[in-house]
Biopython code that builds the backbone (N, CA, C, O; Angstrom):
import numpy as np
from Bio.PDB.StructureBuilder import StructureBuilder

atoms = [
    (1, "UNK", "N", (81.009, 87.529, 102.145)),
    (1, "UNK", "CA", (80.103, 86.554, 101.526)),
    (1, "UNK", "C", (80.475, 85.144, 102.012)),
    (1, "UNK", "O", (81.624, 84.901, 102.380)),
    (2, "UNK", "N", (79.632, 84.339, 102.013)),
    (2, "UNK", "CA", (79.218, 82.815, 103.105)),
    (2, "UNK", "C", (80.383, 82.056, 102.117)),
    (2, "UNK", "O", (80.740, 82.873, 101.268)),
    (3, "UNK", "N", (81.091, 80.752, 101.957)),
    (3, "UNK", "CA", (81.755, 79.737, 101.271)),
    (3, "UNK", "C", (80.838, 78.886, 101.158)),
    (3, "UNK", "O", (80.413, 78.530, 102.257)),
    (4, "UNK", "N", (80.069, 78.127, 99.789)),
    (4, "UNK", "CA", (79.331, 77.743, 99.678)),
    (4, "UNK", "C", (80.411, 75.923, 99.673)),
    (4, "UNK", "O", (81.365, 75.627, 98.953)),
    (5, "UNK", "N", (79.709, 75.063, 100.788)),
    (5, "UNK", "CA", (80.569, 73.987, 100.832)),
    (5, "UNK", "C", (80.222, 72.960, 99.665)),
    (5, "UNK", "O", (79.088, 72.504, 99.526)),
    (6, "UNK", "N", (81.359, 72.616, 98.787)),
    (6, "UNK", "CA", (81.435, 71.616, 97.556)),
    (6, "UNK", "C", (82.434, 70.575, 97.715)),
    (6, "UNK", "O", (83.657, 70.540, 97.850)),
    (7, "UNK", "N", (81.275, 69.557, 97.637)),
    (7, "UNK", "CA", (82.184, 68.182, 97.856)),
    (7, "UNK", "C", (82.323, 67.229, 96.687)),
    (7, "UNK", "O", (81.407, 67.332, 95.871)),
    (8, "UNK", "N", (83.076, 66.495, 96.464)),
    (8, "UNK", "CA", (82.798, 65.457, 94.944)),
    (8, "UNK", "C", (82.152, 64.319, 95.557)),
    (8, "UNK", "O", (82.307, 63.834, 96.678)),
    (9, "UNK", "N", (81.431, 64.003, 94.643)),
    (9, "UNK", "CA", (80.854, 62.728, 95.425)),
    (9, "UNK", "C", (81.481, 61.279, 95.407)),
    (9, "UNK", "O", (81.896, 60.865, 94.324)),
    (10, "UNK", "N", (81.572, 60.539, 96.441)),
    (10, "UNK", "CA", (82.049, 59.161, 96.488)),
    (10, "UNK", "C", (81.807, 58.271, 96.274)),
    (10, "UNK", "O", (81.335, 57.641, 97.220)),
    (11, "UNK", "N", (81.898, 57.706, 95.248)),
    (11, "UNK", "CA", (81.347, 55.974, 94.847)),
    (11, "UNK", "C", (81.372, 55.151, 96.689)),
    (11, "UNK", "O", (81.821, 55.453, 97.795)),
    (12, "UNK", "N", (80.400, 53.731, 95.915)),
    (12, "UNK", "CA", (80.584, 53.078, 97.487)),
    (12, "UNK", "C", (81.919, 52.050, 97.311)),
    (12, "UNK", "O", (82.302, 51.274, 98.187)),
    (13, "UNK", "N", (82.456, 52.201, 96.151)),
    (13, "UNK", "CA", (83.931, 51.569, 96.483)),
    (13, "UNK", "C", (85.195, 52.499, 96.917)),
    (13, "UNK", "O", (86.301, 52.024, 97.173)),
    (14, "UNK", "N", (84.839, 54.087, 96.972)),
    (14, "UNK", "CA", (85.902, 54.915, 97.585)),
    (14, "UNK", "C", (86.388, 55.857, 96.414)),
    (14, "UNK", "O", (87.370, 56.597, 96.346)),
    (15, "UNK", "N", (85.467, 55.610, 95.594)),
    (15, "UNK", "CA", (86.267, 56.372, 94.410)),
    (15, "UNK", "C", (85.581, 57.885, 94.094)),
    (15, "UNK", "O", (84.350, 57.895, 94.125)),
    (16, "UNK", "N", (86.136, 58.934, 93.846)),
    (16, "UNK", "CA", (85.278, 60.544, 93.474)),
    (16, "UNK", "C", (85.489, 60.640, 91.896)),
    (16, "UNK", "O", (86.522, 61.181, 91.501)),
    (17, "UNK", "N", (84.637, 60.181, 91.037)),
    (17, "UNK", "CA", (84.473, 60.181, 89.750)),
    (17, "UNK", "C", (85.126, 61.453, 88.822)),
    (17, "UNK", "O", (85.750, 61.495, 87.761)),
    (18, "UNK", "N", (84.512, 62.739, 90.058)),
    (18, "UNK", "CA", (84.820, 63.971, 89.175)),
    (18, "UNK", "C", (86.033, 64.204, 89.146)),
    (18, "UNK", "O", (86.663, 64.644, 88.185)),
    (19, "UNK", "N", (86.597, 63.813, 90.611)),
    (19, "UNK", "CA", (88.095, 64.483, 90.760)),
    (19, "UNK", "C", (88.953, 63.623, 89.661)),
    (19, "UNK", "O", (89.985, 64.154, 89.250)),
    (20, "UNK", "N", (88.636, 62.472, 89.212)),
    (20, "UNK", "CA", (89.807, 61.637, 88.182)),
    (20, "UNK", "C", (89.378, 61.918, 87.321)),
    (20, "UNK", "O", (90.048, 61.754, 86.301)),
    (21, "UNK", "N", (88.100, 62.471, 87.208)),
    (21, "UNK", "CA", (87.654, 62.574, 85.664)),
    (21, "UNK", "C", (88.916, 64.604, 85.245)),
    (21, "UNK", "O", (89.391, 64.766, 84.121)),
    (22, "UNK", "N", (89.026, 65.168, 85.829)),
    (22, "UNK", "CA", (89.559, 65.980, 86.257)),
    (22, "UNK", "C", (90.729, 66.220, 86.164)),
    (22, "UNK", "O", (91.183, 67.152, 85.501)),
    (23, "UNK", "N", (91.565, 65.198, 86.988)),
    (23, "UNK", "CA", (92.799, 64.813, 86.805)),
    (23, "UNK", "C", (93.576, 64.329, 85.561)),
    (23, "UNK", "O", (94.767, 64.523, 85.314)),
    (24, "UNK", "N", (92.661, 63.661, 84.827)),
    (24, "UNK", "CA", (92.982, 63.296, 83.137)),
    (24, "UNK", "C", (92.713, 64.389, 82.141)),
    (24, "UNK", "O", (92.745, 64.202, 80.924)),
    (25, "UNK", "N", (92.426, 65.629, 82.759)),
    (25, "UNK", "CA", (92.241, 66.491, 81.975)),
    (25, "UNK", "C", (93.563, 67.297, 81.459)),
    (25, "UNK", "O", (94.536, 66.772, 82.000)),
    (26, "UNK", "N", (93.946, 68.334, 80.647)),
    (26, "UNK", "CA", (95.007, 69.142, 80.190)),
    (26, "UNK", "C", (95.135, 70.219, 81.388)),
    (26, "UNK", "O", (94.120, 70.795, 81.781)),
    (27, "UNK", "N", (96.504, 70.505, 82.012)),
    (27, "UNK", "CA", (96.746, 71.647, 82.602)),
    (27, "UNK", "C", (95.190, 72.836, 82.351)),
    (27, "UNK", "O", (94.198, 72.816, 83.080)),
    (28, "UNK", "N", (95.338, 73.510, 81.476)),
    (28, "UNK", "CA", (94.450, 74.608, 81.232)),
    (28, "UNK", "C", (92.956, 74.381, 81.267)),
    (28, "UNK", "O", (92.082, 75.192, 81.576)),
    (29, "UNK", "N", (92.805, 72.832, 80.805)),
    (29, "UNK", "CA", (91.223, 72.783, 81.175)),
    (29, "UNK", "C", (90.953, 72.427, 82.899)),
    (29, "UNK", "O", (89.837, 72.647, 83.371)),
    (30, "UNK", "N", (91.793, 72.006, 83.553)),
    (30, "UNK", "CA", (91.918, 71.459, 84.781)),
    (30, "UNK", "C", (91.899, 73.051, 85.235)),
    (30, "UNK", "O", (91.234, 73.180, 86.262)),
    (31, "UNK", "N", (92.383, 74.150, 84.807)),
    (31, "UNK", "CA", (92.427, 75.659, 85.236)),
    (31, "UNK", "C", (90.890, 75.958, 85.225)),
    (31, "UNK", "O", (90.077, 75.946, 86.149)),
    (32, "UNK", "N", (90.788, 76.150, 84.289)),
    (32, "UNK", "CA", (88.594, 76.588, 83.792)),
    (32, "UNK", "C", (88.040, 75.806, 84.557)),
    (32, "UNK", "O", (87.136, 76.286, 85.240)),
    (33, "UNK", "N", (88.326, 74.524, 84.705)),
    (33, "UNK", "CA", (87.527, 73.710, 86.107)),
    (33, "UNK", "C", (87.638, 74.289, 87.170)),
    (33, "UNK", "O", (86.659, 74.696, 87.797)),
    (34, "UNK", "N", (88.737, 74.414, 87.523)),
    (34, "UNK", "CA", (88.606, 74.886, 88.796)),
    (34, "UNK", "C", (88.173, 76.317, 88.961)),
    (34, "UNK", "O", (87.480, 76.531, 89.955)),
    (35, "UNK", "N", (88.433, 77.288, 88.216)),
    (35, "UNK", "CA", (87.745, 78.542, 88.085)),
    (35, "UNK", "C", (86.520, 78.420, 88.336)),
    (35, "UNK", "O", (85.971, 79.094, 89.208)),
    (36, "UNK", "N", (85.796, 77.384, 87.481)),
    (36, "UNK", "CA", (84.158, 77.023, 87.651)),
    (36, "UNK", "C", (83.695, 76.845, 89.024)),
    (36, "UNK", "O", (82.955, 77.618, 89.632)),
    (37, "UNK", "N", (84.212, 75.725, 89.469)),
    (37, "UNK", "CA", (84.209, 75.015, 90.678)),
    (37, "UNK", "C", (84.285, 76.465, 92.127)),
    (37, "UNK", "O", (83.611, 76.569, 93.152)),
    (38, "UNK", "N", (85.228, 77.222, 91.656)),
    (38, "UNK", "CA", (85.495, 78.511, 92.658)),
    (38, "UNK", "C", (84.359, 79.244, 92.627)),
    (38, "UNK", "O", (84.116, 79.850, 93.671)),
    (39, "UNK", "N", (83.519, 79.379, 91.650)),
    (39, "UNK", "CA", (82.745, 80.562, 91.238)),
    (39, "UNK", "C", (81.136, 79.608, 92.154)),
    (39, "UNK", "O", (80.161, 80.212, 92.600)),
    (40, "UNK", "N", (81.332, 78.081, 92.194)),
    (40, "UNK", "CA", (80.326, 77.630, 93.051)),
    (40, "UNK", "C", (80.425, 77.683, 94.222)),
    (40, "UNK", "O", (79.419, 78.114, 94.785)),
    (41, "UNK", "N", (81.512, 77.328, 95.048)),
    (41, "UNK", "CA", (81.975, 77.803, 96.492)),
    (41, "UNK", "C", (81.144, 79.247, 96.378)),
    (41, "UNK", "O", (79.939, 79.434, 96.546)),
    (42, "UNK", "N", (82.287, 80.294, 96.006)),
    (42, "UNK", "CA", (81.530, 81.838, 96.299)),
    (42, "UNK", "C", (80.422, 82.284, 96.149)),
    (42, "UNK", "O", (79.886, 83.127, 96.869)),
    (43, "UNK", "N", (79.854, 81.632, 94.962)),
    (43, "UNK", "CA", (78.381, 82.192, 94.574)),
    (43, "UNK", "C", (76.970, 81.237, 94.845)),
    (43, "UNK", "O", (75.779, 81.487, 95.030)),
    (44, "UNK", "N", (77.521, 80.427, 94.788)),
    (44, "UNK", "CA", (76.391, 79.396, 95.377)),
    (44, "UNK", "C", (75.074, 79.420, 94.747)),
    (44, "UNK", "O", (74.918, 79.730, 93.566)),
    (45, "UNK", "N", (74.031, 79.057, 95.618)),
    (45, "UNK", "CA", (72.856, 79.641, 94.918)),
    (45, "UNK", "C", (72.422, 81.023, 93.698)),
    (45, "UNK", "O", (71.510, 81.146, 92.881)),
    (46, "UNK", "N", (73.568, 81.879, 94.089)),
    (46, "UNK", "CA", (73.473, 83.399, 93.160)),
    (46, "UNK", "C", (74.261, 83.172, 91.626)),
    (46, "UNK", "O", (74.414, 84.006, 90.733)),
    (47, "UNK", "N", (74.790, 81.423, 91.679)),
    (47, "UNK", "CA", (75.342, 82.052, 89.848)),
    (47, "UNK", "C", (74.281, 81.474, 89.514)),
    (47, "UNK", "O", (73.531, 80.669, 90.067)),
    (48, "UNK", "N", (74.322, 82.274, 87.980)),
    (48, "UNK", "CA", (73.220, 81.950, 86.703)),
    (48, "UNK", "C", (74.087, 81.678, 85.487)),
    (48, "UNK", "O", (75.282, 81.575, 85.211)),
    (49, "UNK", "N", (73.004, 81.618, 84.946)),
    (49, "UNK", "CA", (73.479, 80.632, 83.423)),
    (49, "UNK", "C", (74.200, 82.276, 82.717)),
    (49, "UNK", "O", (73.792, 83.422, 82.906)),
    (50, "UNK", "N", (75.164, 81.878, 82.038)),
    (50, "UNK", "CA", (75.618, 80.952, 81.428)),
    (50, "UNK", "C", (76.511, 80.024, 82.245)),
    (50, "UNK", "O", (77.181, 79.186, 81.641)),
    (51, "UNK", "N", (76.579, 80.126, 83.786)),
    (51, "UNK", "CA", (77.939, 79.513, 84.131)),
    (51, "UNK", "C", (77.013, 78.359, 84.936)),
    (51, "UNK", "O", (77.637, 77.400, 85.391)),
    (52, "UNK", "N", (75.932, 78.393, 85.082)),
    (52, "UNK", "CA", (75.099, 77.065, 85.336)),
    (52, "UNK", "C", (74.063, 76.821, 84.836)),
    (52, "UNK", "O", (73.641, 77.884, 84.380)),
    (53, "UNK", "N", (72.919, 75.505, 84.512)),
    (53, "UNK", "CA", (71.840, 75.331, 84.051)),
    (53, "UNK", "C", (71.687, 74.815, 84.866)),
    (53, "UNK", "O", (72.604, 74.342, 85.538)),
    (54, "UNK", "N", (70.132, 74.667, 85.208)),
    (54, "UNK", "CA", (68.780, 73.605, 85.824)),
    (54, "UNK", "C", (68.718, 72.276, 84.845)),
    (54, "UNK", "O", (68.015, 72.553, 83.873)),
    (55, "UNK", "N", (69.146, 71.129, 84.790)),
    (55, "UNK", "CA", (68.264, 70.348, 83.970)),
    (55, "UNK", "C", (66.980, 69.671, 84.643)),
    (55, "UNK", "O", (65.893, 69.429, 84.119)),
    (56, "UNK", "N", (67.298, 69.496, 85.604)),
    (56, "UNK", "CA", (65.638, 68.469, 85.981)),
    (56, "UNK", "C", (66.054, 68.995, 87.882)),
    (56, "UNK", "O", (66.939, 69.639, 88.443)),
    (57, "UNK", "N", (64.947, 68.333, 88.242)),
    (57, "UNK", "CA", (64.887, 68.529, 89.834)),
    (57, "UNK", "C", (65.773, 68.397, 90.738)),
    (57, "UNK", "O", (65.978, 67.286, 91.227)),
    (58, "UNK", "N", (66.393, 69.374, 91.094)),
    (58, "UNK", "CA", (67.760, 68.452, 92.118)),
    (58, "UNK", "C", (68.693, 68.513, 91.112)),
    (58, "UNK", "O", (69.749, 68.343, 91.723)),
    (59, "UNK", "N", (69.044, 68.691, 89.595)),
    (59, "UNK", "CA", (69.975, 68.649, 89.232)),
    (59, "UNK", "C", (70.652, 69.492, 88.352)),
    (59, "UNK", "O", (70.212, 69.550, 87.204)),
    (60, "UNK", "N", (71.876, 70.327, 88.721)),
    (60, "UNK", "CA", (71.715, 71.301, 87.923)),
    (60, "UNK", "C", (73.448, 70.425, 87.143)),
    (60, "UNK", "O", (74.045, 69.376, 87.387)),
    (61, "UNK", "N", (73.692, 71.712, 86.066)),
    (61, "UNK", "CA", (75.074, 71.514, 85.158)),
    (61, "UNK", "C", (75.741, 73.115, 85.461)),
    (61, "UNK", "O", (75.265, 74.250, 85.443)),
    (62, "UNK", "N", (77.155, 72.512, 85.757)),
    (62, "UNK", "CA", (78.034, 73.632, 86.195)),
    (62, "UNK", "C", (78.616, 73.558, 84.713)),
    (62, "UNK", "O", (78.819, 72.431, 84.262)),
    (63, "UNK", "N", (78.922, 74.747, 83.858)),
    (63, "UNK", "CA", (79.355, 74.438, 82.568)),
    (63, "UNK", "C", (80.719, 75.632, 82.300)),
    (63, "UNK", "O", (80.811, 76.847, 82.474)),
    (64, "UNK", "N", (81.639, 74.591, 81.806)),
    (64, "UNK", "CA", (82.630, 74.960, 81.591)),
    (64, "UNK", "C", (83.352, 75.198, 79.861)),
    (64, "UNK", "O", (84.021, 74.274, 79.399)),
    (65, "UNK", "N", (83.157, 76.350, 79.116)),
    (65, "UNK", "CA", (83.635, 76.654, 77.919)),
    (65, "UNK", "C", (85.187, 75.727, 77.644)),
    (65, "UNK", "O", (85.934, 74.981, 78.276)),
    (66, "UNK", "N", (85.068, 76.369, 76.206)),
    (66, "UNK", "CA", (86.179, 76.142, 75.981)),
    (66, "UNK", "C", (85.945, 75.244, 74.307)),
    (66, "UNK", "O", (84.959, 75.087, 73.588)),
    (67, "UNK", "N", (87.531, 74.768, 74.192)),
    (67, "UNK", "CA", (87.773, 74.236, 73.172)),
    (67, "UNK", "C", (87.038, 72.879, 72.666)),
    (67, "UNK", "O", (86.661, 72.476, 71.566)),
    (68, "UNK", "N", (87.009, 72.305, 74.143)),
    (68, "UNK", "CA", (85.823, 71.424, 74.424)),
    (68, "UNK", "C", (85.279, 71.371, 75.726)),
    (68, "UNK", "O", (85.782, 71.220, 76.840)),
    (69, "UNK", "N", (84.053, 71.544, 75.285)),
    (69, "UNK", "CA", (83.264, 71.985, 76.854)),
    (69, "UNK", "C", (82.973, 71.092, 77.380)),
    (69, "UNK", "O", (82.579, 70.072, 76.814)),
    (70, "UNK", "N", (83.112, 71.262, 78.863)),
    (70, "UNK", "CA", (82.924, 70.314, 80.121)),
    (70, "UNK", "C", (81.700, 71.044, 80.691)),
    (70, "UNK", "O", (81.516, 72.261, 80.669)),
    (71, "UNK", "N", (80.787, 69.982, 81.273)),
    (71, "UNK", "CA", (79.675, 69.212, 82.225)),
    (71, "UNK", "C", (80.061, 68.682, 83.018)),
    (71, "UNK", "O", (80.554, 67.560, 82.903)),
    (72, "UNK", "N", (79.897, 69.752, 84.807)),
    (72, "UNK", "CA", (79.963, 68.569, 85.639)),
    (72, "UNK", "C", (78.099, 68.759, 86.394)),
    (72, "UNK", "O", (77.377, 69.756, 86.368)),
    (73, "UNK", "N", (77.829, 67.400, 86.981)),
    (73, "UNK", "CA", (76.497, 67.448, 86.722)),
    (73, "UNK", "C", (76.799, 67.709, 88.736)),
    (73, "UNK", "O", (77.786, 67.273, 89.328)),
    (74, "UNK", "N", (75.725, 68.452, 89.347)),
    (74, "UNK", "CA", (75.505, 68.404, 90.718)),
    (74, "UNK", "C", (74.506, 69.053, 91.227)),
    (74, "UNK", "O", (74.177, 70.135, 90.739)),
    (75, "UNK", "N", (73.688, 68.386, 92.549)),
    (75, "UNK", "CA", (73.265, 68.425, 93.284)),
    (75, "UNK", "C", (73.131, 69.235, 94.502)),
    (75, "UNK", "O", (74.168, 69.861, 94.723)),
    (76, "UNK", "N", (72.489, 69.373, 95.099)),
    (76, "UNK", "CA", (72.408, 70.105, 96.434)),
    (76, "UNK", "C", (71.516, 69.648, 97.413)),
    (76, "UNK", "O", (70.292, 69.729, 97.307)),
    (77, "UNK", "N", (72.023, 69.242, 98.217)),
    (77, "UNK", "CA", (71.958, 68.151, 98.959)),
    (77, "UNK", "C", (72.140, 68.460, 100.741)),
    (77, "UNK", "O", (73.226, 68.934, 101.076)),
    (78, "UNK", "N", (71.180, 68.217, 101.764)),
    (78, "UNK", "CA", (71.648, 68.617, 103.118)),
    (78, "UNK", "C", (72.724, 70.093, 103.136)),
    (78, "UNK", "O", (73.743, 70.105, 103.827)),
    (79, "UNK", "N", (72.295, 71.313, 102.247)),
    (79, "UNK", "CA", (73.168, 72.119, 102.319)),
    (79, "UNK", "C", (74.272, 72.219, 101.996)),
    (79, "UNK", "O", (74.886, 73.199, 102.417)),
    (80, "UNK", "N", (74.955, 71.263, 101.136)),
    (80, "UNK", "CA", (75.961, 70.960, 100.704)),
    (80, "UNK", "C", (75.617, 71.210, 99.035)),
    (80, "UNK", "O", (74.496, 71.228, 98.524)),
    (81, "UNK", "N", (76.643, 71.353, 98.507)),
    (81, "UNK", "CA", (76.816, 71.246, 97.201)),
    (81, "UNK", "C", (77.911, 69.529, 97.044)),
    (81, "UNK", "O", (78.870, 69.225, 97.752)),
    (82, "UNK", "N", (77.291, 68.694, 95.858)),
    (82, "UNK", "CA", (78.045, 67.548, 95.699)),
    (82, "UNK", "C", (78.256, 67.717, 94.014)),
    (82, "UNK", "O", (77.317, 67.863, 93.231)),
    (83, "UNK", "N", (79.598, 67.668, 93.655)),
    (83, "UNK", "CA", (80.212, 67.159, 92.358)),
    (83, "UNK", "C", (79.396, 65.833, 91.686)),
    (83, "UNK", "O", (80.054, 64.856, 92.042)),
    (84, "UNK", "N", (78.561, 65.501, 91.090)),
    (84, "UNK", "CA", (78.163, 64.482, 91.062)),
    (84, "UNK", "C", (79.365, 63.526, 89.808)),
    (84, "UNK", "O", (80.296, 62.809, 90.175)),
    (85, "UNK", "N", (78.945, 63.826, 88.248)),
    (85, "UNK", "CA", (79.494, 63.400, 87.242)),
    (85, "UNK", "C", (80.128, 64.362, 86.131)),
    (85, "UNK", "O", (79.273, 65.142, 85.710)),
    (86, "UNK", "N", (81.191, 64.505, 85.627)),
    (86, "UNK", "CA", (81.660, 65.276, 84.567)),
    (86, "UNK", "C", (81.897, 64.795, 83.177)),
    (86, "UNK", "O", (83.053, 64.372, 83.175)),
    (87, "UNK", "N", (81.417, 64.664, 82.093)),
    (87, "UNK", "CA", (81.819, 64.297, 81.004)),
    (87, "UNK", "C", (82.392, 65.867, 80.228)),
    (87, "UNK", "O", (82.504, 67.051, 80.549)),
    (88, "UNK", "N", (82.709, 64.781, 78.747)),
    (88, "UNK", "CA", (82.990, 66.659, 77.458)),
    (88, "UNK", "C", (82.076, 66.117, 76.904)),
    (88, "UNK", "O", (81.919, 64.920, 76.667)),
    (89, "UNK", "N", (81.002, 67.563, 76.521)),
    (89, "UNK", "CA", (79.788, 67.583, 75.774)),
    (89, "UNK", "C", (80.144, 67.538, 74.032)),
    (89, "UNK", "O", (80.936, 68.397, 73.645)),
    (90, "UNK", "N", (79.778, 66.905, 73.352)),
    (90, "UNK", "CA", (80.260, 66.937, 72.491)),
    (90, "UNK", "C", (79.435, 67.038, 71.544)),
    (90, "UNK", "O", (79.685, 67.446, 70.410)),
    (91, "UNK", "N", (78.375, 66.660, 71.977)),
    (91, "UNK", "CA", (76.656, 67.475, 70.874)),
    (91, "UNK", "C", (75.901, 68.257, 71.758)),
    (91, "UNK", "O", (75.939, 68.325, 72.986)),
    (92, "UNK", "N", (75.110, 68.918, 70.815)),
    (92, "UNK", "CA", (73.865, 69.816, 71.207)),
    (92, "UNK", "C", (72.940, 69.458, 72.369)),
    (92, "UNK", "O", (72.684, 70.364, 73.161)),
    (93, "UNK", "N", (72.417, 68.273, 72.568)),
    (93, "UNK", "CA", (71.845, 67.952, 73.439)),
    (93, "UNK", "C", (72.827, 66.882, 74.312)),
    (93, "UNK", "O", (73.796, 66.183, 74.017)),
    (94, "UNK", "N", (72.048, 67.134, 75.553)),
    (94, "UNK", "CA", (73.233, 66.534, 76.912)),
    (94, "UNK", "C", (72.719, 65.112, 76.535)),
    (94, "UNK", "O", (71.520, 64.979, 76.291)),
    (95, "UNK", "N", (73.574, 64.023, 76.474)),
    (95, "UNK", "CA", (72.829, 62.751, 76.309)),
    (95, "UNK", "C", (72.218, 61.785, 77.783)),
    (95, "UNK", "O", (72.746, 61.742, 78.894)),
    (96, "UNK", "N", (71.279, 61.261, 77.438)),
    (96, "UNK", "CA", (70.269, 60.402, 78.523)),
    (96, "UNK", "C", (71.114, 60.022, 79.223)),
    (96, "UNK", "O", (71.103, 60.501, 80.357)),
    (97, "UNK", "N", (72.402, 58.833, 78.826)),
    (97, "UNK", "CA", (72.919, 58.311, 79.596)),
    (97, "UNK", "C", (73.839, 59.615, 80.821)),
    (97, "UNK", "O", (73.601, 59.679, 82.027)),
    (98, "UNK", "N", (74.411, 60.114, 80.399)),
    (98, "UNK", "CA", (74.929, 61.448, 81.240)),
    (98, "UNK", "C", (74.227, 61.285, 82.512)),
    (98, "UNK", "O", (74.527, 60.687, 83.545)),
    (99, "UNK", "N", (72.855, 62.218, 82.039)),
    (99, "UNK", "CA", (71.982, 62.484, 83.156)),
    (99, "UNK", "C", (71.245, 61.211, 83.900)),
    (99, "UNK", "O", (70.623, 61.395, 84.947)),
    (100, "UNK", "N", (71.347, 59.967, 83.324)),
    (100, "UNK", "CA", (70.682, 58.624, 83.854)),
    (100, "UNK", "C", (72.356, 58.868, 85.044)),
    (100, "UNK", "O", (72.254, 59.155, 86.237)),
    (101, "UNK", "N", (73.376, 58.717, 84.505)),
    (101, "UNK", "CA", (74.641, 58.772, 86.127)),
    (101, "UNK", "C", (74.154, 60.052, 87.373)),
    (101, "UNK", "O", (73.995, 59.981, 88.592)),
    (102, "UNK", "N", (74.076, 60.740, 86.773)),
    (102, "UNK", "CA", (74.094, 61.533, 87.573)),
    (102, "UNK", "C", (72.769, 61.470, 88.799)),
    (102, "UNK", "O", (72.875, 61.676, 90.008)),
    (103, "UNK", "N", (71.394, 61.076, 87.923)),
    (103, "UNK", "CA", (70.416, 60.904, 88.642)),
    (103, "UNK", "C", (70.701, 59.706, 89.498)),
    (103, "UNK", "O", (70.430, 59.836, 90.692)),
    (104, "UNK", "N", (71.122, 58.743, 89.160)),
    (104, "UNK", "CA", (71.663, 57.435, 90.200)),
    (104, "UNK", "C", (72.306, 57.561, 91.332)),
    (104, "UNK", "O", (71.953, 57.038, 92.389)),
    (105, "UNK", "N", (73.652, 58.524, 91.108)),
    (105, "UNK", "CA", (74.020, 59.143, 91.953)),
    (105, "UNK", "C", (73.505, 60.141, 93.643)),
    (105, "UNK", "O", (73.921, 60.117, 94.801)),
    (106, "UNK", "N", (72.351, 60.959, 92.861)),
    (106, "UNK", "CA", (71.383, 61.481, 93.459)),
    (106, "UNK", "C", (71.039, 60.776, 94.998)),
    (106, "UNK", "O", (71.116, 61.104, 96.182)),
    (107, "UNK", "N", (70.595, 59.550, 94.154)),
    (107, "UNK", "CA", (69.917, 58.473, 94.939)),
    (107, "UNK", "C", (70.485, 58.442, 96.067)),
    (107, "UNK", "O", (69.875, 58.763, 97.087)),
    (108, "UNK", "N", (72.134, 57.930, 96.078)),
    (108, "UNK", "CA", (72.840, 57.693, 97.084)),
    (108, "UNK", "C", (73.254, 58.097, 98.039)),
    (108, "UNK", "O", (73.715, 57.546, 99.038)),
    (109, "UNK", "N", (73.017, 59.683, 97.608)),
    (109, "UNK", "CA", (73.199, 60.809, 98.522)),
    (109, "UNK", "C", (72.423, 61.243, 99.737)),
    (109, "UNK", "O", (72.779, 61.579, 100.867)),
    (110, "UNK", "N", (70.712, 61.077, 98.883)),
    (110, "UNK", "CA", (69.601, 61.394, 100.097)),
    (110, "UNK", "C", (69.305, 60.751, 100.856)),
    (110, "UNK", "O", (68.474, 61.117, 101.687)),
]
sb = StructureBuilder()
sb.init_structure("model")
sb.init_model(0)
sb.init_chain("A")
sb.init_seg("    ")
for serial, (resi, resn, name, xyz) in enumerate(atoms, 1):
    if name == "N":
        sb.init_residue(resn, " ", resi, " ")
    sb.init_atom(name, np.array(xyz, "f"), 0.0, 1.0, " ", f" {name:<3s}", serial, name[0])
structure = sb.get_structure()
């Protein structure tokens, strides 16, 4: 099976949002991330929900359980997969601002 290529995406000052957002995380949730993150490499287009959602065009949510669940928001882009933004969901509905980063992001990419 193909390696589906996943990149984090880069601010234009040099910075990858997801990977620090990431890095401040606990050993074990930094584990389930990356489990997640593996399961997009390998499966690519073929995972389904529960381990991803569609929210709007161009943008889906890689979703990560747990004690507190993580959202990282991404794209697909020139054949690439891009990390866009990760927050912890902490209500029922994903909030505007979330998806207002992530769609901005978008922008910069195409």
């Amino acid at each position: 099976m193909p390696n589906f290529r996943v990149f984090y995406f880069q601010t234009a000052r040099g910075d990858y949002p997801v990977r620090e957002f990431i890095e401040q995380q606990d050993k074990a949730t930094q584990t389930k991330i990356a489990h997640s993150i593996r399961l997009l490499v390998d499966y690519g287009p073929f995972l389904k929900p529960p381990d991803i959602k569609k929210i709007q065009d161009k943008l889906y949510e890689l979703r990560i359980p747990g004690k507190t669940a993580i959202r990282i928001f991404y794209t697909i882009a020139h054949g690439k997969y891009y990390l866009l933004h990760a927050f912890k969901k902490k209500t029922q509905k994903t909030p505007k601002k979330e998806i207002k980063v992530a769609v901005d992001r978008i922008k910069e990419i195409v």
